[in-house]
C-alpha positions, -999 to +999 in steps of 0.1 A: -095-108+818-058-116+831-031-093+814-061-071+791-074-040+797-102-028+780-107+015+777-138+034+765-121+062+740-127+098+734-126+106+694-124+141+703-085+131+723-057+130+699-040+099+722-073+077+720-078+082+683-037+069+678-043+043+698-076+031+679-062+041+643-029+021+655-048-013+660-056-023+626-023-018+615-008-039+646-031-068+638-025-066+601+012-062+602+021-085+576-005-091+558-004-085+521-041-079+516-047-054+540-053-021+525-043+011+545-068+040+542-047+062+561-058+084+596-077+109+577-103+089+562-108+064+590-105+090+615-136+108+601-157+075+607-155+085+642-171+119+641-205+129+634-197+167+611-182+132+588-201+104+598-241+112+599-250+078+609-231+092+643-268+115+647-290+087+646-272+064+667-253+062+702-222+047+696-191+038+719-153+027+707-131+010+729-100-004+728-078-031+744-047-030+760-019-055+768+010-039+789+000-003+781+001-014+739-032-012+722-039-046+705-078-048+696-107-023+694-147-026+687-174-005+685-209-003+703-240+012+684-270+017+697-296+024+667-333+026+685-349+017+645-331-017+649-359-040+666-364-077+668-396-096+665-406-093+701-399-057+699-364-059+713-338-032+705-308-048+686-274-040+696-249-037+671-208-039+671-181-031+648-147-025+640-137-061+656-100-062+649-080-073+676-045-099+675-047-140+681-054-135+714-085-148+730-083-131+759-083-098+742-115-111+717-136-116+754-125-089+764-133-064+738-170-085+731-180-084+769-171-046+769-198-041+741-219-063+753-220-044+785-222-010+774-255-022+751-273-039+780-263-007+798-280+013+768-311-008+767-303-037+739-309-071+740-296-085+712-260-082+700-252-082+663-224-074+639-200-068+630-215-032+610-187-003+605-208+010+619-245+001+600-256-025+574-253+003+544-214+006+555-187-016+558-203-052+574-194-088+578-163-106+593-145-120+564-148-157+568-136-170+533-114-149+503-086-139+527-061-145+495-073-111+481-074-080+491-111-064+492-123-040+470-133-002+479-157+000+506-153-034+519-140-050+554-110-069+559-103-094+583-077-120+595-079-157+594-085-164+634-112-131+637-142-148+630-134-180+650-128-162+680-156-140+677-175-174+681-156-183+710-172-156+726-208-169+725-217-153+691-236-174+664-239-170+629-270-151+618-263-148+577-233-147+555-232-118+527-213-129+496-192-111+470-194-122+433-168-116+406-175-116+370-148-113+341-163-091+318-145-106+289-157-138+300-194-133+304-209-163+280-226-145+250-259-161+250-264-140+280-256-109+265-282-118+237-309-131+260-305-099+279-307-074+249-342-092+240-356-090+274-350-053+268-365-053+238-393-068+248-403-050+279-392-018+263-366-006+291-351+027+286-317+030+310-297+061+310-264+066+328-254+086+356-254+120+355-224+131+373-230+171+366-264+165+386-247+142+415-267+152+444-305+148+427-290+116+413-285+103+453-320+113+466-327+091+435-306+061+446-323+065+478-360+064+470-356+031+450-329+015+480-354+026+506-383+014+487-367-017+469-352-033+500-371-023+528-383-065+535-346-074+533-326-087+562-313-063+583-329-031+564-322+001+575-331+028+554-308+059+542-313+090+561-312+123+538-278+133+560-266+101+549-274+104+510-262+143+509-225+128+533-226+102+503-222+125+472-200+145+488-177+118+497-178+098+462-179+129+439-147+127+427-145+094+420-180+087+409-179+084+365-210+083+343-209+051+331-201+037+360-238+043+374-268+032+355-307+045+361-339+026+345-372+047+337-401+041+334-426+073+322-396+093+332-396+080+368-363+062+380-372+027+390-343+009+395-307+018+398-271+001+393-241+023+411-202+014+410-174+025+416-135+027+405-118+002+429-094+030+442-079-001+471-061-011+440-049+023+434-042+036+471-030+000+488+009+012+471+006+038+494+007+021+526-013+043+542+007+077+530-021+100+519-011+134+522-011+158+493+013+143+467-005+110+468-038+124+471-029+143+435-016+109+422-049+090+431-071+120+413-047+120+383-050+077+382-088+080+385-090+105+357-069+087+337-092+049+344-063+033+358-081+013+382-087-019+365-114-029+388-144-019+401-174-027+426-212-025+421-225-014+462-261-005+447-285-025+427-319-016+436-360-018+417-386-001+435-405-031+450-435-030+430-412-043+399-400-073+416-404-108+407-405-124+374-411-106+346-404-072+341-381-068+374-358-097+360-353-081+330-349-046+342-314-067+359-302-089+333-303-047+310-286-032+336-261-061+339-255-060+303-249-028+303-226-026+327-206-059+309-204-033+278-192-001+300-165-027+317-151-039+284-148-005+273-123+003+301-102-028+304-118-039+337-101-074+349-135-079+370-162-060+386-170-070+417-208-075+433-205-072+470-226-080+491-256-104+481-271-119+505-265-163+505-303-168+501-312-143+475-312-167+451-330-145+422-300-120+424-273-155+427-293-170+401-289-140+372-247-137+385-246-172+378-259-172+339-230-141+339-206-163+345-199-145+378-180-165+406-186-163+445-152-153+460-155-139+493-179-143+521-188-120+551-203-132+581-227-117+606-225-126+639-252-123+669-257-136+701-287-123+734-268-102+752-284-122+783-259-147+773-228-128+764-203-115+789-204-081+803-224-070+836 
């Protein structure tokens, strides 16, 4: 690759992690919807004591050079729970940022690529930041808009030159917005009777008891989507990393259980959209600023928000009871939103052929505004020896 140099990094040396947290401000210079997190946060997704996906899987970050100046990075994961139908180990990648450069794109794809073979893989997928229940997709559509908390970013030529390189499309993960000021009223009503019919009870969450609430979340995700696309379930290091990272931004009526007998069956979680709070910052998030986003968040300034989780234990799917047990919870939530001033929540990411969950956004009035693409390619066919 004439002119590009491509180096395995060290997350433990201070020079690698500058030159990886450097990148996606080089490649996003100038763009107006790319929201700066700032080194410590994005620095901790490279360790394990802050990143317990890091224990389960082997990963690798690299990054590319052009005369000595780091201009692209990716990610290599190696997850041995992630099989194909033939039995296969699927490769994964992440973290695919680099500047309009093909050359660099190759470059940084045939280093995965080559470090998975290496590792055993032989499929190569992504891009995941660095699984499917963290940051995933290349943006593809919805560049106008900055994304909201917990979601990637990407630039306009990314997910064409990630094709270049031999990739395919495997699916494409949509975000939904809804107004909730705009949501028609006959769907309020219909919901209210389709909770009074089947007798839902729905409580909110109960911030005080934050940690029992998770291992709840997780018992319904891990149950509810285990035949989804791409499933991987939450660890219990995962779940305990969670709480302790969303704890102070987490409100009750931002999270939503359903019971049944006492048991939680189904589960709605969102959060403040704290990119709309933090993206002023430019990246600046040292102790004044941190005290400014606490004292926003306490006071509901974030005028948007993002549902991640919306899970029913799988024996409640279908018709029936499991639709209603959404259209309560989404109700609900239309209520909680109104009650803050919310501009929109959005619903990211729902996958294009779920057409029960498209379905119910629809009669919300929600609108499809984004879409995040997953990429994958047989590493027999990629670059990379």
């Amino acid at each position: 690759m004439s002119g590009v140099k491509v180096r395995q990094i060290d997350p433990a040396t201070k020079a690698d992690v500058r030159d990886w947290l450097q990148v996606p401000r080089i490649v996003h210079s100038g763009d107006p919807n790319f929201v700066d997190h700032g080194d410590g946060s994005e620095h901790h997704r490279l360790v394990k004591k802050h990143n317990p996906y890091l224990i389960i899987a082997s990963v690798a970050f690299f990054v590319a050079y052009q005369k000595q100046k780091p201009v692209g990075r990716i990610s290599a994961q190696f997850d041995p729970r992630l099989k194909d139908e033939d039995g296969g180990i699927i490769g994964q990648f992440g973290f695919a940022d680099f500047i309009e450069d093909q050359r660099v794109a190759d470059a940084l794809v045939a280093a995965a690529a080559s470090w998975l073979k290496a590792a055993g893989a032989t499929t190569l997928r992504g891009p995941f930041n660095l699984s499917i229940n963290q940051e995933c997709g290349c943006l593809v559509e919805g560049f106008e808009t900055p994304p909201a908390i917990m979601m990637p970013h990407a630039r306009v030529w990314t997910g064409r030159m990630l094709e270049r390189t031999g990739l395919v499309k495997a699916v494409d993960l949509h975000a939904w917005r809804v107004n909730p000021f705009m949501v028609p009223e006959k769907f309020l009503a219909y919901a209210r009777r389709e909770q009074d019919a089947h007798s839902i009870v729905s409580r909110p969450l109960r911030t005080k008891e934050l940690r029992a609430e998770f291992d709840h979340m997780g018992r319904i995700f891990n149950d509810g989507w285990q035949d989804n696309w791409g499933f991987l379930p939450f660890s219990q290091p995962e779940l305990d990393h969670l709480a302790k990272e969303l704890k102070l931004i987490m409100r009750p009526d931002y999270g939503l259980f359903v019971e049944i007998s006492g048991e939680p069956v189904a589960v709605m979680m969102a959060l403040p959209n704290i990119n709309e709070l933090i993206a002023p910052f430019k990246g600046k998030l040292g102790l004044v600023n941190s005290l400014r986003l606490l004292w926003q968040l306490r006071r509901e300034r974030a005028r948007t928000a993002r549902v991640l989780v919306l899970g029913i234990k799988q024996k409640y799917h279908g018709a029936g009871l499991g639709s209603a047990i959404v259209v309560t919870m989404l109700e609900q939530l239309v209520q909680r939103s109104r009650k803050f001033g919310l501009e929109w929540v959005e619903f990211s990411w729902v996958l294009e052929n779920n057409e029960p969950a498209r379905h119910i956004l629809r009669m919300a009035g929600a609108q499809q505004t984004k879409t995040y693409r997953i990429y994958e390619a047989a590493l027999a066919d990629l670059g990379g020896s």
